[in-house]
N, CA, C and O atoms as a DFTB+ gen file, in Angstrom:
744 C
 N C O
     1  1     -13.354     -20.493     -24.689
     2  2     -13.074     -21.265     -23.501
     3  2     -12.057     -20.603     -22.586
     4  3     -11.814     -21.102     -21.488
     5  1     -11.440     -19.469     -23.012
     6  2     -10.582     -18.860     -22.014
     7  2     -10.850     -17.750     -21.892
     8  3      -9.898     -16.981     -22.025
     9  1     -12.242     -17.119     -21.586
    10  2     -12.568     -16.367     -21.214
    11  2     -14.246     -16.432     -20.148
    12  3     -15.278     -16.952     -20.571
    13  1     -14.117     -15.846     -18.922
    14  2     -15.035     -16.270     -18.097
    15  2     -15.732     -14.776     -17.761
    16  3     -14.845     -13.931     -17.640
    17  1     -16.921     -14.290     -17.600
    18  2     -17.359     -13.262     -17.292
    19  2     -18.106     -13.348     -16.060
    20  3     -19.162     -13.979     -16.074
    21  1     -17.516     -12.547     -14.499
    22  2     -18.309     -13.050     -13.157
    23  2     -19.174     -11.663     -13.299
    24  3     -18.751     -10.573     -13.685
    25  1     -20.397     -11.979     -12.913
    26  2     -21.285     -10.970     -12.755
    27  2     -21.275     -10.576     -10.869
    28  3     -22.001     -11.274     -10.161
    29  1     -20.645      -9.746     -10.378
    30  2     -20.472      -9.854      -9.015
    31  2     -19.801      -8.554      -8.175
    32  3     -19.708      -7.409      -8.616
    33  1     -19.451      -8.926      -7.128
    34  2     -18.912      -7.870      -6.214
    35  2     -17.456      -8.057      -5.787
    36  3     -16.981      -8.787      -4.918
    37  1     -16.726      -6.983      -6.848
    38  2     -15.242      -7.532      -7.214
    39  2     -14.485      -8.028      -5.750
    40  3     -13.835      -9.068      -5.842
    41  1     -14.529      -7.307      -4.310
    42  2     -14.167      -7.500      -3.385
    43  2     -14.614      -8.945      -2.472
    44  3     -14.069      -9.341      -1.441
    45  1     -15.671      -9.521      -3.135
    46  2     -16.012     -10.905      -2.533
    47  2     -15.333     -12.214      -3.453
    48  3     -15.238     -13.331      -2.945
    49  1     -14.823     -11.899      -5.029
    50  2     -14.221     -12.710      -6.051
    51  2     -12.851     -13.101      -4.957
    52  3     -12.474     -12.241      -4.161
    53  1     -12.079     -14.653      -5.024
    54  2     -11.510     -14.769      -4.667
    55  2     -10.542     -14.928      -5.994
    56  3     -10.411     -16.120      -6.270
    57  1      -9.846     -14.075      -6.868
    58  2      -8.894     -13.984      -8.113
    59  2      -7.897     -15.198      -7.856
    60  3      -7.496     -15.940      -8.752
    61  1      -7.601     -15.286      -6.709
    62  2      -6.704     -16.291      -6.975
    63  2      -6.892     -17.704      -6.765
    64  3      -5.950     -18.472      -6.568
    65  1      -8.356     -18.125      -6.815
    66  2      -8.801     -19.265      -6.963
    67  2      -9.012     -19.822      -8.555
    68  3      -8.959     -20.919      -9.111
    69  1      -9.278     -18.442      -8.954
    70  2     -10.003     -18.719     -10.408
    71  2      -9.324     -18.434     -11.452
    72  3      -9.725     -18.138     -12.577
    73  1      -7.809     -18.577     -10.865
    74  2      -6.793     -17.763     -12.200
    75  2      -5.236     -18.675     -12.074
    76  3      -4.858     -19.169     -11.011
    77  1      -4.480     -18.765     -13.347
    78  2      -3.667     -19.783     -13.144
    79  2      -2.576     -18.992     -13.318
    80  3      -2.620     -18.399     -14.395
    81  1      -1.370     -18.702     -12.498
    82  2      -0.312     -17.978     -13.000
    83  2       0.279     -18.350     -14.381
    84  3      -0.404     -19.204     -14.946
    85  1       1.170     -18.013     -14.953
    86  2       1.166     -16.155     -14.597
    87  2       0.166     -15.508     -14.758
    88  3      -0.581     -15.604     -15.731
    89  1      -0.031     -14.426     -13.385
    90  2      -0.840     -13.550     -13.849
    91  2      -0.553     -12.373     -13.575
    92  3       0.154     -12.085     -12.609
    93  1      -1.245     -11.191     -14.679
    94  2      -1.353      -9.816     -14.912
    95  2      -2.558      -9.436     -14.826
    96  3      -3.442      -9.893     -15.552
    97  1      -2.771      -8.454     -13.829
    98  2      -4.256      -7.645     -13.677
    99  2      -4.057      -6.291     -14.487
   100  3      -3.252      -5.390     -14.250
   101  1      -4.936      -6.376     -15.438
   102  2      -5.248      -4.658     -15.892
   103  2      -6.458      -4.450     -15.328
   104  3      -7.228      -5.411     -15.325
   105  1      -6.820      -3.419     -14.845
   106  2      -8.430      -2.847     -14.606
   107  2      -8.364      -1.373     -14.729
   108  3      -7.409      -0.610     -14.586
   109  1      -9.789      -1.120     -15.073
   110  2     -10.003       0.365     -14.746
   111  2     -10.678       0.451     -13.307
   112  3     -11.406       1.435     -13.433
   113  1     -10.783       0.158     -12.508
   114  2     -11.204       0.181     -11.259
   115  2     -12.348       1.095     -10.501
   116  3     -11.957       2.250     -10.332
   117  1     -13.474       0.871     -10.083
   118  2     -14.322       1.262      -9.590
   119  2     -13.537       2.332      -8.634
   120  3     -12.711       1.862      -7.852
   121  1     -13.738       3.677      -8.653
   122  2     -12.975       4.193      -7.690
   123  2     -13.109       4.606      -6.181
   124  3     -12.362       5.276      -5.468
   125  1     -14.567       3.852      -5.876
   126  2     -14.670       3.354      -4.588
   127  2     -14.381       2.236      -3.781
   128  3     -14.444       1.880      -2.605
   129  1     -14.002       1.786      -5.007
   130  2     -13.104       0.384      -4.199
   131  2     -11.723       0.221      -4.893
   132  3     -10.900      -0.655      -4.627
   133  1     -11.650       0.798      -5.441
   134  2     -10.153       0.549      -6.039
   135  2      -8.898       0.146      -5.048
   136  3      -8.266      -0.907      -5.125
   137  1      -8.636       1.372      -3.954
   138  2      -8.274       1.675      -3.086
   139  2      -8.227      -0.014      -1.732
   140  3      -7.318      -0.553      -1.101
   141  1      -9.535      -0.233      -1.848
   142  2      -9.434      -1.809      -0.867
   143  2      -9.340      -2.882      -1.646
   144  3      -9.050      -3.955      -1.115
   145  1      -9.585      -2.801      -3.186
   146  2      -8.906      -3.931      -3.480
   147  2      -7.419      -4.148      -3.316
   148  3      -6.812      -5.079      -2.786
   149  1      -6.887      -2.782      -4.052
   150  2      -5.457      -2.920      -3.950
   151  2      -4.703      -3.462      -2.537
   152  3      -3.762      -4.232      -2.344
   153  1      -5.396      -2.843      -1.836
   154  2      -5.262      -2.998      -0.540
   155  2      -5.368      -5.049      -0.037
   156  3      -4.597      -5.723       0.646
   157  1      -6.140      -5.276      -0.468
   158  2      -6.457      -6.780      -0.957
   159  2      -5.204      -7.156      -1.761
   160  3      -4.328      -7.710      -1.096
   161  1      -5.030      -7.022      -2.652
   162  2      -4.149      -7.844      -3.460
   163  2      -2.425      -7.665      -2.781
   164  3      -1.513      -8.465      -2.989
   165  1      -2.349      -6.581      -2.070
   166  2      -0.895      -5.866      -1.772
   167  2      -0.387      -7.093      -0.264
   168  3       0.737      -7.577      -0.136
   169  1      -1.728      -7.365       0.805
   170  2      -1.341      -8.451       1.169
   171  2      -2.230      -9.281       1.717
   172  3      -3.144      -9.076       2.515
   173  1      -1.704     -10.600       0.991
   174  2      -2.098     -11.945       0.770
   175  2      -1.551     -12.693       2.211
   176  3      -0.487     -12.263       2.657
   177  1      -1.853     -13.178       2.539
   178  2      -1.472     -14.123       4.016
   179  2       0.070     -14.958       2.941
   180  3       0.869     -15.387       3.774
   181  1       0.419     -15.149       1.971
   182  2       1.841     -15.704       1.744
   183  2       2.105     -14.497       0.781
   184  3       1.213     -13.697       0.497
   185  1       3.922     -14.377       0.088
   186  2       4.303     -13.813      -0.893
   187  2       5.182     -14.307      -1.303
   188  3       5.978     -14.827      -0.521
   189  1       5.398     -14.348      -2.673
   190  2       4.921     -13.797      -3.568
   191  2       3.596     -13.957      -3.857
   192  3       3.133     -15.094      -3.765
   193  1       2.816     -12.961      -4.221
   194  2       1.210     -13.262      -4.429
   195  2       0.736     -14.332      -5.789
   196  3       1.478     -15.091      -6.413
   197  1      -0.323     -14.163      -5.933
   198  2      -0.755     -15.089      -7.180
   199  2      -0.279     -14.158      -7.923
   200  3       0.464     -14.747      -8.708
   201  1      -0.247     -12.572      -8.251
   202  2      -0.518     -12.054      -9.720
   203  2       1.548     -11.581      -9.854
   204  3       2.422     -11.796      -9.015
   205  1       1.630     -11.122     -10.809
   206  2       3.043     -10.834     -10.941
   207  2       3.228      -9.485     -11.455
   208  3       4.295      -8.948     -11.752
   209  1       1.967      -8.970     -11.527
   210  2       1.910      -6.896     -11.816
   211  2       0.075      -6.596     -11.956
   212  3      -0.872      -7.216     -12.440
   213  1       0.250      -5.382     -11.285
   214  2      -0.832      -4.826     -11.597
   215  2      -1.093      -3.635     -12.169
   216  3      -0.741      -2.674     -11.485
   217  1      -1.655      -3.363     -13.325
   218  2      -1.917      -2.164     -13.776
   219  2      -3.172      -1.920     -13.911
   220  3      -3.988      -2.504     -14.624
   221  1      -3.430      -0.339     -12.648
   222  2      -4.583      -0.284     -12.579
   223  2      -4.691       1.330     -12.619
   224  3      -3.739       2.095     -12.464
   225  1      -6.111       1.718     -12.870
   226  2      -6.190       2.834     -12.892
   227  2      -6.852       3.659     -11.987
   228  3      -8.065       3.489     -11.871
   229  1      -6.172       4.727     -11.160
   230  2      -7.308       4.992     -10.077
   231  2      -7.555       6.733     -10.389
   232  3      -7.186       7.291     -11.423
   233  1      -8.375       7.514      -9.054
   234  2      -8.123       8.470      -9.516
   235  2      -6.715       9.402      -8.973
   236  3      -6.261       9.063      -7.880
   237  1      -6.106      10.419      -9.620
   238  2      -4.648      11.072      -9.525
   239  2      -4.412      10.789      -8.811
   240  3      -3.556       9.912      -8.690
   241  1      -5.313      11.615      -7.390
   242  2      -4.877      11.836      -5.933
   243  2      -3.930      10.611      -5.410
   244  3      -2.748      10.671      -5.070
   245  1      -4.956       9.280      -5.453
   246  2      -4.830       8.207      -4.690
   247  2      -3.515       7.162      -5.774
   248  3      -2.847       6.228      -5.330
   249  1      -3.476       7.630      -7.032
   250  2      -1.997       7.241      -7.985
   251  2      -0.877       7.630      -6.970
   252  3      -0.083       6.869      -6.418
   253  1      -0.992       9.003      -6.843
   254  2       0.233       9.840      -6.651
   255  2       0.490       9.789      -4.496
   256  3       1.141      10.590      -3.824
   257  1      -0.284       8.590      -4.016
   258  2      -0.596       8.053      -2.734
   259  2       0.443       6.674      -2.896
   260  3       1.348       6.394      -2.109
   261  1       0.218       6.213      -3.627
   262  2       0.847       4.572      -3.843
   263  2       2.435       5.049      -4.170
   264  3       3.320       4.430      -3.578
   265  1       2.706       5.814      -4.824
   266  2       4.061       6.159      -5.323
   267  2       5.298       7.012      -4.284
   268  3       6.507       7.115      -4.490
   269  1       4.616       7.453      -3.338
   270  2       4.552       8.861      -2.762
   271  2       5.818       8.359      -1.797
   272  3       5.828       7.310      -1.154
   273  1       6.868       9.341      -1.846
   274  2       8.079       8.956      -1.191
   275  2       7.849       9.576       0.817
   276  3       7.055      10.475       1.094
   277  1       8.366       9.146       1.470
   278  2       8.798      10.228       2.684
   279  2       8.739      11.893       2.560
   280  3       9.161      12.653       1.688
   281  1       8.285      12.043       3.366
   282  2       8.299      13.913       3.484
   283  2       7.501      14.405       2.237
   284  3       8.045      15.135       1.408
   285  1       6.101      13.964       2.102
   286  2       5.705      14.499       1.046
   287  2       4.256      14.108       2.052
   288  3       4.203      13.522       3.133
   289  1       2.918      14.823       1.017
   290  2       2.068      15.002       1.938
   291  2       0.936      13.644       1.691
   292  3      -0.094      13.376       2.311
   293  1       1.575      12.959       0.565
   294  2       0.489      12.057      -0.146
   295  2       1.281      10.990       0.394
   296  3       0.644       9.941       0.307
   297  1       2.400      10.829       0.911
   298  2       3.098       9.605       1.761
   299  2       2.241       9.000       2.929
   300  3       1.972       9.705       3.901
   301  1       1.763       7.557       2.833
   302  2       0.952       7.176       3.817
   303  2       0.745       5.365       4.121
   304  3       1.752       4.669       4.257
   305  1      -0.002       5.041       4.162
   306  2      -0.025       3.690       4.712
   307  2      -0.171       2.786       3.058
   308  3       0.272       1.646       2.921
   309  1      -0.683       3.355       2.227
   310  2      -1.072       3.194       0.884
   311  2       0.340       3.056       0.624
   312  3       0.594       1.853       0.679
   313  1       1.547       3.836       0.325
   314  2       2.753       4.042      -0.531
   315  2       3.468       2.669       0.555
   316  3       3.885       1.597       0.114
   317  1       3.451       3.050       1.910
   318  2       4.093       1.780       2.681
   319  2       4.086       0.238       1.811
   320  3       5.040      -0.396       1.360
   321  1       2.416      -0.103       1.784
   322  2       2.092      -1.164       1.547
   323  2       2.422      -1.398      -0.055
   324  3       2.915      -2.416      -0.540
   325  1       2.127      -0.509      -0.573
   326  2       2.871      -0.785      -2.251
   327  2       4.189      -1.108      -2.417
   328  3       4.589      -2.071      -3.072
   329  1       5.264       0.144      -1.492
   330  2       6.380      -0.020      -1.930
   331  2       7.482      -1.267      -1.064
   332  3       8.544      -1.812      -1.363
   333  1       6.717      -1.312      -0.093
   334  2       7.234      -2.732       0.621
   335  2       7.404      -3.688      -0.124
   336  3       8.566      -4.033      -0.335
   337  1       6.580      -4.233      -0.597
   338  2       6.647      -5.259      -1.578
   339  2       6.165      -5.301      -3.369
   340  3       5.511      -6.193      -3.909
   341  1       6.619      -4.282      -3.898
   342  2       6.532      -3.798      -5.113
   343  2       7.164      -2.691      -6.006
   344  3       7.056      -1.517      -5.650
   345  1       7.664      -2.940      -6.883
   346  2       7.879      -2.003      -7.789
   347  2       7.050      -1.091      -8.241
   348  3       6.150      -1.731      -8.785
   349  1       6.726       0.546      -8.376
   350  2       5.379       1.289      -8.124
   351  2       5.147       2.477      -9.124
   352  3       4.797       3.521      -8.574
   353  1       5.246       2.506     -10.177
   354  2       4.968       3.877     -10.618
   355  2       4.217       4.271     -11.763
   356  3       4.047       3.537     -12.737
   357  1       3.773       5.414     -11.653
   358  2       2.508       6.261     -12.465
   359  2       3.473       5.876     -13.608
   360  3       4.704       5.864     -13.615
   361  1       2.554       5.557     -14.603
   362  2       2.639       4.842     -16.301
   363  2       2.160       6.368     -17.004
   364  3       2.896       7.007     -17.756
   365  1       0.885       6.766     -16.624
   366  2       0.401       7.420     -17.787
   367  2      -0.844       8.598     -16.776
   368  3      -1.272       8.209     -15.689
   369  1      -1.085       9.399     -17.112
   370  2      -1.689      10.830     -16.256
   371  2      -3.160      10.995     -17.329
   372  3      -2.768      11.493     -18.384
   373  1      -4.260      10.809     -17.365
   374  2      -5.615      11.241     -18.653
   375  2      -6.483      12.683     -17.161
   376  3      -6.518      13.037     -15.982
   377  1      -6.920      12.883     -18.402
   378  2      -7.719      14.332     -18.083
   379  2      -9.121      13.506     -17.750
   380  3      -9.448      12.323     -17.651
   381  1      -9.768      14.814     -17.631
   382  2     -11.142      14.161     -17.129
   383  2     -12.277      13.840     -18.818
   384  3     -13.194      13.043     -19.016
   385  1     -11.596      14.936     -19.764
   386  2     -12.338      15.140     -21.241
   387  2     -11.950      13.381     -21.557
   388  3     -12.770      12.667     -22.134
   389  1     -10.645      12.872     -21.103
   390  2     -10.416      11.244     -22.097
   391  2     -11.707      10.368     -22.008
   392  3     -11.923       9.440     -22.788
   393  1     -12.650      10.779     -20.872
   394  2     -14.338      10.109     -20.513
   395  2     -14.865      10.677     -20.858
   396  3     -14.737      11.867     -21.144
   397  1     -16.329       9.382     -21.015
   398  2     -17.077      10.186     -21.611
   399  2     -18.085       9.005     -20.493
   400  3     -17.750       7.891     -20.090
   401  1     -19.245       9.695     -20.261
   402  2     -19.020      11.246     -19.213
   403  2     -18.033      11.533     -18.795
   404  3     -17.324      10.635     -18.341
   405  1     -17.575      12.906     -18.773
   406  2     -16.275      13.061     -18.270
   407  2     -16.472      13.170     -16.583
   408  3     -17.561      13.628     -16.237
   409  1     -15.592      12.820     -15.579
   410  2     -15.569      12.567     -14.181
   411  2     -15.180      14.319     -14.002
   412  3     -14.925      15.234     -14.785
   413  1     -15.305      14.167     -12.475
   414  2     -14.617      15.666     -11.968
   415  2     -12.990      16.091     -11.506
   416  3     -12.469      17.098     -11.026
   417  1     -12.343      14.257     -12.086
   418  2     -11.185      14.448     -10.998
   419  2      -9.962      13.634     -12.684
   420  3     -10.334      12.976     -13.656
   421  1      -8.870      14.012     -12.377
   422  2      -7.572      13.457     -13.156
   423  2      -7.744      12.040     -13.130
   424  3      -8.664      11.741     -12.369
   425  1      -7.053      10.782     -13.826
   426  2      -6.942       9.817     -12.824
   427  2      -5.315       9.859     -13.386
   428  3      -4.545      10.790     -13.625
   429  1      -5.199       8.370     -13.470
   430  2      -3.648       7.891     -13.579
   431  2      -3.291       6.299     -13.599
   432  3      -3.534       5.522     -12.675
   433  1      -2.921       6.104     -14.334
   434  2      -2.351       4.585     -14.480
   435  2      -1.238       4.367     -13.866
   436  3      -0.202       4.973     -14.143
   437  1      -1.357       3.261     -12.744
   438  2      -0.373       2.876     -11.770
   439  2       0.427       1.293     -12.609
   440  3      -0.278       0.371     -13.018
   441  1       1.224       1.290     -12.664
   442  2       1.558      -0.261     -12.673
   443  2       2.594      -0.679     -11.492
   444  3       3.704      -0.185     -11.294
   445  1       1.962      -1.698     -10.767
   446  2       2.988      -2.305      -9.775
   447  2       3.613      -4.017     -10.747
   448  3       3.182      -4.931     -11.450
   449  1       4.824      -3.519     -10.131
   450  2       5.219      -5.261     -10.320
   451  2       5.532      -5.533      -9.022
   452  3       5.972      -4.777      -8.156
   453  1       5.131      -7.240      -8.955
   454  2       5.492      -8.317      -7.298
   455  2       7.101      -8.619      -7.120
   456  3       7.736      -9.520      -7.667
   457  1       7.526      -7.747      -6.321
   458  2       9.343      -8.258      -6.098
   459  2       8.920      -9.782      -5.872
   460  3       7.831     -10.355      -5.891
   461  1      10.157     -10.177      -5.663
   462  2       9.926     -11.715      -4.881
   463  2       9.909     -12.024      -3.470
   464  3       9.441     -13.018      -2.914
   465  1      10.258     -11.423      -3.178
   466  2      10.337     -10.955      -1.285
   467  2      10.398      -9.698      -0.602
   468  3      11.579      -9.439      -0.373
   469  1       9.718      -8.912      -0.228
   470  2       9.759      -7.583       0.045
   471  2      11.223      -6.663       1.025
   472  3      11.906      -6.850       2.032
   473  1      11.102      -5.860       0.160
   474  2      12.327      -4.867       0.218
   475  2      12.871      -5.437       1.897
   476  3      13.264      -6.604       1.906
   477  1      12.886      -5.116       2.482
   478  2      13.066      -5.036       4.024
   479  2      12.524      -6.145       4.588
   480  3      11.398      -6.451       4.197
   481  1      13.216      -7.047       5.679
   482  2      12.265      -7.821       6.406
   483  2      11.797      -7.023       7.590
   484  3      12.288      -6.050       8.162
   485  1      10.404      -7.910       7.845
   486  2       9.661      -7.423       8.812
   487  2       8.300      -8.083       8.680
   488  3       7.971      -8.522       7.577
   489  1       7.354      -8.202       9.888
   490  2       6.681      -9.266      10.127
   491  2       5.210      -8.221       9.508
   492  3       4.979      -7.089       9.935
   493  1       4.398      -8.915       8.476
   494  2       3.621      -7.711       7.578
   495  2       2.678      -7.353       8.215
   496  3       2.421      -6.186       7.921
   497  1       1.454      -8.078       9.563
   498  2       0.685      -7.859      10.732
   499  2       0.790      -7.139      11.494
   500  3      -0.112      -6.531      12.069
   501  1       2.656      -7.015      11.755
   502  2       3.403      -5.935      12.980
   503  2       3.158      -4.643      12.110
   504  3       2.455      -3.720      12.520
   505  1       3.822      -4.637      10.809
   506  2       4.369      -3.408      10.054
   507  2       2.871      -3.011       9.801
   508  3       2.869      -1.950      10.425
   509  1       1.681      -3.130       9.343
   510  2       0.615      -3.069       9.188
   511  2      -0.042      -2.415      10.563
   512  3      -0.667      -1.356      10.516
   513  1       0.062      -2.786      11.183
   514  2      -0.230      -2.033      13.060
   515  2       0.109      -0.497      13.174
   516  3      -0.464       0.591      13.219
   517  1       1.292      -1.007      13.194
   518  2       2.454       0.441      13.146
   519  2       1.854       1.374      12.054
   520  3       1.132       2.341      12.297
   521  1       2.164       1.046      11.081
   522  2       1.964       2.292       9.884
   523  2      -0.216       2.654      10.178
   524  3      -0.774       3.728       9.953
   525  1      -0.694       1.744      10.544
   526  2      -1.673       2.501      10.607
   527  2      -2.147       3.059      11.534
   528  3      -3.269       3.564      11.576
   529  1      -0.986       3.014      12.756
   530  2      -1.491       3.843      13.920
   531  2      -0.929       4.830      13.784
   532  3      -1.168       5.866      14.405
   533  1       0.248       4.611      12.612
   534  2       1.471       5.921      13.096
   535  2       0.735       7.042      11.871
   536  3       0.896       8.261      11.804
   537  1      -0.081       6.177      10.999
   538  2      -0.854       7.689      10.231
   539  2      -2.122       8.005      10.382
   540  3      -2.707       8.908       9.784
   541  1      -2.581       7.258      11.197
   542  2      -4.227       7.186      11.603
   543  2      -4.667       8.599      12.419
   544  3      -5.735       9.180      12.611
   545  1      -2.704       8.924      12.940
   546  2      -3.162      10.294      13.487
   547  2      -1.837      11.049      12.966
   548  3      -0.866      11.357      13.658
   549  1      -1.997      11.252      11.746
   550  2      -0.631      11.982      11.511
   551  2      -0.265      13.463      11.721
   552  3       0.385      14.203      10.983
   553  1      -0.729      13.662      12.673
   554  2      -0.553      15.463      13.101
   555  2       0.568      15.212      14.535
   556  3       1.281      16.001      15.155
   557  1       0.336      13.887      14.665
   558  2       1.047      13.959      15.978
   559  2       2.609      13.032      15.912
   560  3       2.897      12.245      15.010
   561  1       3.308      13.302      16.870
   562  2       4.500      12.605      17.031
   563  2       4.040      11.152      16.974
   564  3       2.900      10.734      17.174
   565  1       5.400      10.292      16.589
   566  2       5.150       8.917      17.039
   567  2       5.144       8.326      18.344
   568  3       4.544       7.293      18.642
   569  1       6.017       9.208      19.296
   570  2       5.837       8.501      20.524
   571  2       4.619       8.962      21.569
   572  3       4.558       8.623      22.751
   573  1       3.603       9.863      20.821
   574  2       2.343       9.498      20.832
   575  2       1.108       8.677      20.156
   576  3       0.081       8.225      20.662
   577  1       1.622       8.656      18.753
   578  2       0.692       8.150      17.415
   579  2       0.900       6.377      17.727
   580  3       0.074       5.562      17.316
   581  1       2.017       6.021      18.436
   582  2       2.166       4.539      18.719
   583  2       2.076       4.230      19.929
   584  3       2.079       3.023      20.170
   585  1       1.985       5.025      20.884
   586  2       2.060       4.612      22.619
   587  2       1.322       3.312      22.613
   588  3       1.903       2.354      23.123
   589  1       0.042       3.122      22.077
   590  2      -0.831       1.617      21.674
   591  2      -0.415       0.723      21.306
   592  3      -1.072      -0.301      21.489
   593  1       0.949       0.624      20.561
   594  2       1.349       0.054      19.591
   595  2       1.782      -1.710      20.345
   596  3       1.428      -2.867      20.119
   597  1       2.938      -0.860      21.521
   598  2       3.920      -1.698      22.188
   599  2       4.442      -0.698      23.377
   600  3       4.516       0.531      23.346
   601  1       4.781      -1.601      24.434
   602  2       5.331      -1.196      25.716
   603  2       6.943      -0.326      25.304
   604  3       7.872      -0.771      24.629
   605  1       6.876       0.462      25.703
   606  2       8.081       1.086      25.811
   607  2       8.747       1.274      24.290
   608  3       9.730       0.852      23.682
   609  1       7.493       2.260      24.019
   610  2       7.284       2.236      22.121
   611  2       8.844       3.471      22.132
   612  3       9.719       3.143      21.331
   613  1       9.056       4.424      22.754
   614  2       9.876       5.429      22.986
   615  2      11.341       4.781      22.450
   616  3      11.987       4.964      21.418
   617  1      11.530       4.032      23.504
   618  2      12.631       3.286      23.483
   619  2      12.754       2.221      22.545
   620  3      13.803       1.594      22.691
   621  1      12.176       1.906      21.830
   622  2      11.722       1.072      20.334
   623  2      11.848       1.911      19.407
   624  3      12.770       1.615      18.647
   625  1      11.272       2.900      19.129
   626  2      11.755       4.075      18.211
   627  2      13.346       4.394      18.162
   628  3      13.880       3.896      17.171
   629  1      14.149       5.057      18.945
   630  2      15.296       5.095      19.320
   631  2      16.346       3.911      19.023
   632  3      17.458       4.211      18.589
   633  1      16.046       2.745      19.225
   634  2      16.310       1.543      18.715
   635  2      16.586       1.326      17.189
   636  3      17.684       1.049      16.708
   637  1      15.496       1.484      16.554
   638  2      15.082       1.928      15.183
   639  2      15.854       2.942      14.242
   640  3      15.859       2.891      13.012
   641  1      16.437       3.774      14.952
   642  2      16.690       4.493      14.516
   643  2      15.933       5.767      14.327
   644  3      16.528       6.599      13.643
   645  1      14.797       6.098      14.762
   646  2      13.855       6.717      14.676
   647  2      13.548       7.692      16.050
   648  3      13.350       7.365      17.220
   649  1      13.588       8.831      15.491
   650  2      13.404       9.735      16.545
   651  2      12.368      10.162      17.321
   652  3      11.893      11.201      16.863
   653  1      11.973       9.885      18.040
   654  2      10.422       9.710      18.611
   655  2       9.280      10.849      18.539
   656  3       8.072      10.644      18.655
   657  1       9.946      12.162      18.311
   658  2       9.457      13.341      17.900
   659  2       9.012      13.650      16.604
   660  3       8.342      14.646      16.331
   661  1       9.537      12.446      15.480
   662  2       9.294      12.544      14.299
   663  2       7.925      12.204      14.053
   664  3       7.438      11.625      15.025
   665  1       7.073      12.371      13.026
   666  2       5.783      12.433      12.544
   667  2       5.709      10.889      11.373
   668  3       6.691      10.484      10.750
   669  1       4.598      10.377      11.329
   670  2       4.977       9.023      10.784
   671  2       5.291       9.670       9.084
   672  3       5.794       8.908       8.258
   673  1       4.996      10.884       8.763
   674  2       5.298      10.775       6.914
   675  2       6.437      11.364       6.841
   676  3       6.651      11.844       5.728
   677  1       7.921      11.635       8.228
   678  2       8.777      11.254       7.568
   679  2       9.823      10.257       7.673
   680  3      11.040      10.330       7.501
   681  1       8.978       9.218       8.028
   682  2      10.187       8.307       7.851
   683  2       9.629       7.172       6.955
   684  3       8.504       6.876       6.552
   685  1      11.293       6.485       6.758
   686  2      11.228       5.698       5.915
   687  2      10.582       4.581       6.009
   688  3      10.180       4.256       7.126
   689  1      10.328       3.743       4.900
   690  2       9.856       2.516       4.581
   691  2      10.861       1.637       5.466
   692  3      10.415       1.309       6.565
   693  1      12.265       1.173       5.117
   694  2      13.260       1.123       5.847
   695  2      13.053       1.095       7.279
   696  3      12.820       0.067       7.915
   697  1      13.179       2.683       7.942
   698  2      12.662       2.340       9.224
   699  2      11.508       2.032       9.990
   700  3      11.460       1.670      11.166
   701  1      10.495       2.237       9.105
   702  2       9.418       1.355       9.639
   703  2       9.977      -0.225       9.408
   704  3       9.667      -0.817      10.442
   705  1      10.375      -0.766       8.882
   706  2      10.454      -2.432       8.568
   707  2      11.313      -2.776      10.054
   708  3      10.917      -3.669      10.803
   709  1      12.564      -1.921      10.367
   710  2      13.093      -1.972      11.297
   711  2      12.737      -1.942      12.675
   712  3      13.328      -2.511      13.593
   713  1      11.212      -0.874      12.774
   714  2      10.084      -0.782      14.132
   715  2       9.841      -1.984      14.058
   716  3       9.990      -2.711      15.039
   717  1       9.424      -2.433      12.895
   718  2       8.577      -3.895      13.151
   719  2       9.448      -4.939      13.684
   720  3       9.123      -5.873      14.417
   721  1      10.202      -4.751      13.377
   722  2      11.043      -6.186      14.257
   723  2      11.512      -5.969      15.366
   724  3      11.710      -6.984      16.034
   725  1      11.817      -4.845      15.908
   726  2      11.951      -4.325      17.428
   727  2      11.006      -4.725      17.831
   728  3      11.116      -5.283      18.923
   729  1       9.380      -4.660      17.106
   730  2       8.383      -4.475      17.992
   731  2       7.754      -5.871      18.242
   732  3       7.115      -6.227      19.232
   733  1       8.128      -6.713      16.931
   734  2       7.768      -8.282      17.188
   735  2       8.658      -8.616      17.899
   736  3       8.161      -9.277      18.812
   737  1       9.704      -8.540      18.009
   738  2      11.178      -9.292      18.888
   739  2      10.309      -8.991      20.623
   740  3      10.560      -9.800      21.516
   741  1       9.477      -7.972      20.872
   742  2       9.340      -7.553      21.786
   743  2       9.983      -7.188      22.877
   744  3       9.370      -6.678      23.815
């Protein structure tokens, strides 16, 4: 009686209808969707979410994406959204031989735990805008990569603390949380 098996399409399951806290997600994760579920579970329209950690397994690349500090090349909208509101790091590294069939790629066991309120305030729709315009083109400056963002994005950067010449993977989590409220305050 406490166990339910959905035959389905994990991204249409609504988990937090059908599950009673506390909860803990383990999965091995489809690794074509791994990536948008997490993305799914990381934000929920309220927080703290339904689950209270997730340990999941994806492949290396996209592990070592979620964890990935500033000034590094795997730093991106992925590590934003994890480390905003979560505790984040690679558990365990398997080869491709630990399968059978064996795959072509590393993977890696991530475990996040749910802070109770995310690191930094900032409005998660705004900060969500920002970080994906500011890496959607990450070859370029921000006070081009955001000109879309908000009026007089230049002078919002600067505000921020943020130098407008800078590139969105190196700055911080921090000062992105700080764009966002410049940029909602309007």
């Amino acid at each position: 009686g406490r166990l339910e098996v959905l035959h389905g399409d994990a991204l249409a399951v609504d988990a937090a209808a059908r599950l009673t806290p506390p909860v803990r997600v383990v999965a091995n994760l489809p690794y074509n969707v791994g990536t948008e579920l997490l993305a799914g579970w990381l934000t929920p329209p309220a927080w703290p979410p339904f689950w209270q950690s997730l340990t999941l397994m994806f492949q290396k690349e996209v592990a070592e994406r979620i964890v990935a500090g500033p000034g590094s090349k795997a730093y991106g909208r992925l590590a934003i959204l994890a480390q905003w509101r979560c505790e984040a790091r690679i558990v365990m590294t398997l080869p491709p031989e630990a399968f059978t069939p064996a795959p072509k790629v590393h993977s890696a066991v991530v475990h996040l735990t749910a802070l109770p309120a995310p690191r930094f305030p900032a409005d998660a729709k705004v900060l969500n805008r920002i970080v994906a315009a500011g890496f959607n083109q990450r070859r370029k400056m921000l006070r081009a990569s955001l000109k879309g963002v908000a009026p007089e994005i230049e002078a919002k950067l600067l505000a921020a603390g943020i130098a407008p010449t800078l590139r969105a993977e190196e700055v911080s989590l921090e000062a992105f949380c700080a764009l966002a409220r410049i940029v909602a305050a309007g």
